[in-house]
C-alpha positions in Angstrom: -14.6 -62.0 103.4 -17.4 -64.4 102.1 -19.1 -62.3 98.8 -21.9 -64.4 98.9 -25.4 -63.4 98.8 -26.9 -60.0 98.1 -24.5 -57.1 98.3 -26.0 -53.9 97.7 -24.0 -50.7 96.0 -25.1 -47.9 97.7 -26.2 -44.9 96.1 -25.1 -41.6 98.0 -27.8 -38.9 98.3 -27.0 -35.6 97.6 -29.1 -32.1 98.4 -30.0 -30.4 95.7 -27.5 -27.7 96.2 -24.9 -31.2 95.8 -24.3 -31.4 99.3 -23.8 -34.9 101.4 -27.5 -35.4 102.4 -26.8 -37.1 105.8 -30.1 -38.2 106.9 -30.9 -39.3 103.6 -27.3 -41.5 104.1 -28.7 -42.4 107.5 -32.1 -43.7 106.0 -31.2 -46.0 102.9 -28.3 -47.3 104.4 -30.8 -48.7 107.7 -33.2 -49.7 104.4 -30.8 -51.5 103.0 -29.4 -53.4 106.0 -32.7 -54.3 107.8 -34.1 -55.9 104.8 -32.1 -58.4 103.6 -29.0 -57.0 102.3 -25.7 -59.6 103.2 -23.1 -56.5 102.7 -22.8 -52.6 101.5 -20.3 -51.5 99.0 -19.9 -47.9 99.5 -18.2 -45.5 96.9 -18.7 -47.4 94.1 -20.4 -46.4 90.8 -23.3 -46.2 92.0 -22.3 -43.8 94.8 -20.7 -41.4 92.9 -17.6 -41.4 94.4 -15.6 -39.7 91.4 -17.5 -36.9 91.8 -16.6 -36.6 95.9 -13.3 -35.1 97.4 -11.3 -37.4 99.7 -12.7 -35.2 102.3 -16.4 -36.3 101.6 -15.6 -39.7 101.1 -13.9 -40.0 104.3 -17.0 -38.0 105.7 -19.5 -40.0 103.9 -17.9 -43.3 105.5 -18.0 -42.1 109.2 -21.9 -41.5 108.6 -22.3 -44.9 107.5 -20.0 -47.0 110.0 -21.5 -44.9 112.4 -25.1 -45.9 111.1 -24.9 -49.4 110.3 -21.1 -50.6 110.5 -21.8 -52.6 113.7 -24.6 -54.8 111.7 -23.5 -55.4 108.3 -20.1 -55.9 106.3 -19.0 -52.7 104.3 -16.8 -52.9 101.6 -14.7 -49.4 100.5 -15.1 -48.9 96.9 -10.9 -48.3 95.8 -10.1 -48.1 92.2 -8.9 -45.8 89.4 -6.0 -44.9 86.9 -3.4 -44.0 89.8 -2.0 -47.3 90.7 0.2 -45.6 93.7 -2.7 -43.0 94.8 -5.1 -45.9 95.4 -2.6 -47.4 97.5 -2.5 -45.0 99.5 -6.2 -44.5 100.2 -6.9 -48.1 100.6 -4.0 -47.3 103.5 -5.7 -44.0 104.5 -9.2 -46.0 104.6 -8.1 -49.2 106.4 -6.3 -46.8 109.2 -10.2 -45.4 109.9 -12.8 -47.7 109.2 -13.2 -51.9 110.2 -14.0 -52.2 106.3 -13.9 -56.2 105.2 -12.4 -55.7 101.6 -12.2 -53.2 98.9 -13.8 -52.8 95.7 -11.4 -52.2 92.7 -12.5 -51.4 89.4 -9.8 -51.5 86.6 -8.2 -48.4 85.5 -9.9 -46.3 82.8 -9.2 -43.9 80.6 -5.0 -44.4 80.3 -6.1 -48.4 79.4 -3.6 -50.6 80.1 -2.4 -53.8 78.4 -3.2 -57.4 79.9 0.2 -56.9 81.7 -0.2 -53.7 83.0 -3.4 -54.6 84.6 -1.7 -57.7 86.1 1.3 -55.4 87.2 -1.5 -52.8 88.4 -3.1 -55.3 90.8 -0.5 -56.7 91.9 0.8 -54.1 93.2 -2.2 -53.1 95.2 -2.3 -56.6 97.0 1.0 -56.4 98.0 0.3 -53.0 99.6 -3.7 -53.6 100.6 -4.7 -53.7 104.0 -7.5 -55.8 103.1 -8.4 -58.4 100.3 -9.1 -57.2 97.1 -12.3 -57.8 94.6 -11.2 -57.0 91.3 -14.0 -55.7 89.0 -14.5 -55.5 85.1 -16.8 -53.2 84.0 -15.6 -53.0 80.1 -19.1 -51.0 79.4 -17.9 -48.0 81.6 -14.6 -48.3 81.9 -13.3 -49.2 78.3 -10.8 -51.6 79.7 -11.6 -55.5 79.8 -9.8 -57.7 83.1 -9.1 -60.9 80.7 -9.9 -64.2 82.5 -5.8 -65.2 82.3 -5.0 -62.2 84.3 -8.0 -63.0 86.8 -7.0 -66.0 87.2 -3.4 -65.2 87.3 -4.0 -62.7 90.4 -6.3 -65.4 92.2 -3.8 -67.5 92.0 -0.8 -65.4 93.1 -2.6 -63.9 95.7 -4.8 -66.2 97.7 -6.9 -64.5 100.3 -5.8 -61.4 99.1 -7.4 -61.1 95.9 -10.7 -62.9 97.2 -13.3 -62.3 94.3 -14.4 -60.8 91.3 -17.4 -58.6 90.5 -17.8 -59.7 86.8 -20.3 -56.8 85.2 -18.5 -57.9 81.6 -22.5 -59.2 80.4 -20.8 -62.2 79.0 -21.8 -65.5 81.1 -19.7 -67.3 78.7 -16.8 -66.5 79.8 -18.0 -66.5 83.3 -18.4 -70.0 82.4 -14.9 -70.8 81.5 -13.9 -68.4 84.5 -15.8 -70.4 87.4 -14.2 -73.9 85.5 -11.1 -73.0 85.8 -10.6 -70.7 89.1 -8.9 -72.3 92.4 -11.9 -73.0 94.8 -11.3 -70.2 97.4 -12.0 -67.6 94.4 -15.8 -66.4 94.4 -17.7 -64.8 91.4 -19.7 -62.1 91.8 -22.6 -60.7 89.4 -22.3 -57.0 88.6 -25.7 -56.6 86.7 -29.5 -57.1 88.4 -30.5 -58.7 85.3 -27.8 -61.4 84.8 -27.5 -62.6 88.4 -29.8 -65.2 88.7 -28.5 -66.8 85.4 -25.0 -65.8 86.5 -25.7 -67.4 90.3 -27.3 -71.1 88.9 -23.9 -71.4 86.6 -21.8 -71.1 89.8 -21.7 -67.5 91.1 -22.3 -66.8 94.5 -24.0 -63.9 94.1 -24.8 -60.4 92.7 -24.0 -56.7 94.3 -27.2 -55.0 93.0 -28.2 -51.4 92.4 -31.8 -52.5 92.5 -31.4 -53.6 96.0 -30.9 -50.1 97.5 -34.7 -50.0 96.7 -35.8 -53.7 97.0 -33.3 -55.3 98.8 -36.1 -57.9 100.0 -37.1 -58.9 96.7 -33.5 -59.0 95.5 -32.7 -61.1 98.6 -35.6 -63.6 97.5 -34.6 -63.4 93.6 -30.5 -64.2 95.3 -31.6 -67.3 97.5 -33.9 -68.6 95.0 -31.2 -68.7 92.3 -28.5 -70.2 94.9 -31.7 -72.7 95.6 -32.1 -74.0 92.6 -35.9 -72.9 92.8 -36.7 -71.7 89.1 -40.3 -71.3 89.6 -39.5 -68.5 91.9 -36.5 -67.4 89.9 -38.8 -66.7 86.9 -41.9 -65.6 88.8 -39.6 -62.3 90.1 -37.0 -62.0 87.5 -40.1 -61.4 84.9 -41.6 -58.7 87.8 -38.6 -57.3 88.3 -37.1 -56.6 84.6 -39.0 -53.6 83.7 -37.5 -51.9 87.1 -34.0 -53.2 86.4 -33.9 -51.6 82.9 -35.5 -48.7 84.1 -32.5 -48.1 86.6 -30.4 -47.9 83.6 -32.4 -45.9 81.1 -31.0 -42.8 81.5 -28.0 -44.3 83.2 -26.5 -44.9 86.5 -27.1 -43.8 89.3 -29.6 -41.6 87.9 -32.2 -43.9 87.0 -32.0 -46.0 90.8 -31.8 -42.1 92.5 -35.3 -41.6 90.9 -36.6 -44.5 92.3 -35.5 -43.7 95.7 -37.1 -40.2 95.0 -40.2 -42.1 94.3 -40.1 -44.5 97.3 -39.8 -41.2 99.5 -36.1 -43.0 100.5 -33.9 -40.4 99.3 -34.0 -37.4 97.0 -33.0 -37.9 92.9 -30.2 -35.1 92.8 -27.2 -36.5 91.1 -23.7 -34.4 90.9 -22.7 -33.3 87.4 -21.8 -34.4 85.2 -25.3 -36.6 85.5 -28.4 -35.1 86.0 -31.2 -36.4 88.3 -33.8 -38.4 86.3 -36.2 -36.7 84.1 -39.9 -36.6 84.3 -41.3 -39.3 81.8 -38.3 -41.4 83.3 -39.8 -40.9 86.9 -43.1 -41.4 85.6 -42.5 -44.8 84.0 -40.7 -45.5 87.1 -43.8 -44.7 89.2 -45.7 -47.1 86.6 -43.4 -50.0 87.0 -43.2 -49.7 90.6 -47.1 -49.8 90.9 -47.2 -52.6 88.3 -44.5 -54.8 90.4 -46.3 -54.3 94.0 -49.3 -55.3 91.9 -47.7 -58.5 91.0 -46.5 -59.5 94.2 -50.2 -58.9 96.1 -51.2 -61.0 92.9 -49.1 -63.8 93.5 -49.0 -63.3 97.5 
C-alpha cells in the first residue's frame, strides 16, 4: 500500500446512550472520502477502539466497508500490549474485510525494551495478513519505537513492514530516520500541525484528525507541502492552527468529536473514560471555525 497523501483517522460516533451511531458512521465516513481524503484508518485513537468490544469493532467495520470500502483504501487500526492476541485479530480481520494494511501502535503500559519491541513486531509480520505501519506515539503510549529498531524492522521485512506513522513531535529524528531508511520505507506524519514541515523534509504524508472535519483543506495543506508551494503552505497552516490545537485541548478524540458536533456531521459523545467536549471548548471551537471560513472567503 502506497501511505501517501492524506489519510484520515476516523473518529467513531457514538449515541449518547454510548451506542455505535450508524448513520452518523455512514455520514463522515462519505465526508471524508468524497472530499479529498487518499485512505481511512479505522480503529485508531481517534476512533476509540479501546473502548469497543471485538464485537463492535467487527460491527463498526462492516458499516464502513459497506459504506465506502469500494472507493477508498481502509486501513484496520491493530495494536496493543498482547503481542499473540493482536495476531490473532489482524487474522480474524483480514479473514472479513479487503483492508490494505494495519495500523500498529507500540505496546503500552507493560513497556518493553528496544528488543522487546523489535521481537514484538516481528513477530506480527511474520504472522500478518497484510503489511504493517508501525507507529510511535511516546506522548500516549509511554513507549518510544527508536529509529534502530525502525529501521531494523524495515529492513527485515520489506513489504511487510511498509511505513511508519511518526507522532514522536521530533522532526529531528525524522530527519536522521528518512536519511537512513531503505527507499521502499515511507514516513508518515502523525500530528496536523507538524505535517507540512514533516512532508517538505521527505515525508509522504500525514494521517490527520483534522481531516475528518476538513479533509479538503487538509488535502490542499498535503499537496501543497509535497509541492513545494510555501506560499500556500503558510497561507493554511496559519488558518488552520487555532482548529488543530483546539482538537487537542481537552484531548483526543474529544476535542475533533465537538467539531463534528458543530459541523452538524456527527454528535460529540465520547465513551468513558473521555467526556464529550465542554461548552467554552465548543464555543471557541464555533469561534475558530467561523474565523477560518472567514479567512478562506478572504483569500478566495
Amino acid at each position: 500500500m502506497d501511505c501517501s497523501g492524506l489519510g484520515v483517522a476516523l473518529a467513531t460516533p457514538f449515541r449518547e446512550d454510548g451506542g455505535l451511531d450508524e448513520p452518523a458512521l455512514r455520514r463522515l465516513a462519505r465526508h471524508v472520502a468524497e472530499n479529498g481524503a487518499d485512505y481511512l484508518v479505522a480503529l485508531g485513537t481517534t476512533g476509540e477502539a479501546v473502548t469497543q468490544t471485538l464485537e463492535e469493532r467487527l460491527h463498526l467495520l462492516e458499516v464502513l466497508f459497506e459504506e465506502v470500502g469500494g472507493r477508498i483504501p481502509i486501513v484496520i487500526g491493530a495494536g496493543g500490549y498482547d503481542t499473540h492476541a493482536i495476531a490473532g485479530e489482524m487474522r480474524l480481520y483480514a479473514q472479513h474485510f479487503p483492508a490494505k494494511a494495519f495500523l500498529s501502535v507500540t505496546p503500552y503500559y507493560n513497556k518493553p525494551t528496544a528488543e522487546g519491541l523489535y521481537a514484538h513486531y516481528a513477530y506480527l509480520a511474520e504472522r500478518s495478513p497484510l503489511p504493517i505501519i508501525l507507529y510511535n506515539v511516546p506522548v500516549r503510549t509511554g513507549v518510544h519505537l527508536p529509529p534502530a529498531i525502525t529501521l531494523r524492522l524495515a529492513e527485515a521485512f520489506p513489504g511487510q513492514v511498509i511505513a511508519l506513522k511518526d507522532a514522536s513531535l521530533d522532526l529531528i529524528q525524522g530527519m536522521e530516520l528518512y536519511a537512513q531508511r531503505p527507499p521502499y520505507f515511507q514516513l508518515v506524519s502523525g500530528d496536523d500541525v507538524l505535517a507540512a514541515p514533516a512532508i517538505l523534509m521527505g515525508y509522504v504524508g500525514v494521517i490527520s484528525v483534522l481531516g475528518n472535519a476538513l479533509p479538503g483543506v487538509m488535502k490542499q495543506l498535503v499537496e501543497a507541502a509535497r509541492s513545494g508551494n510555501l506560499p500556500l503552505v503558510r497561507r493554511l497552516e496559519s488558518a488552520l492552527l487555532p482548529l488543530m490545537r483546539l482538537c487537542f485541548a481537552e484531548g483526543n478524540p474529544t476535542g475533533i468529536k465537538g467539531l463534528l458536533a458543530e459541523m452538524q456531521l456527527t454528535g460529540p459523545w465520547t465513551r468513558l473514560p473521555l467526556l464529550p467536549a465542554s461548552e467554552s471548548l465548543r464555543a471557541r471551537l464555533a469561534e475558530a471555525l467561523a474565523a477560518f471560513s472567514a479567512s478562506l472567503s478572504a483569500t478566495a
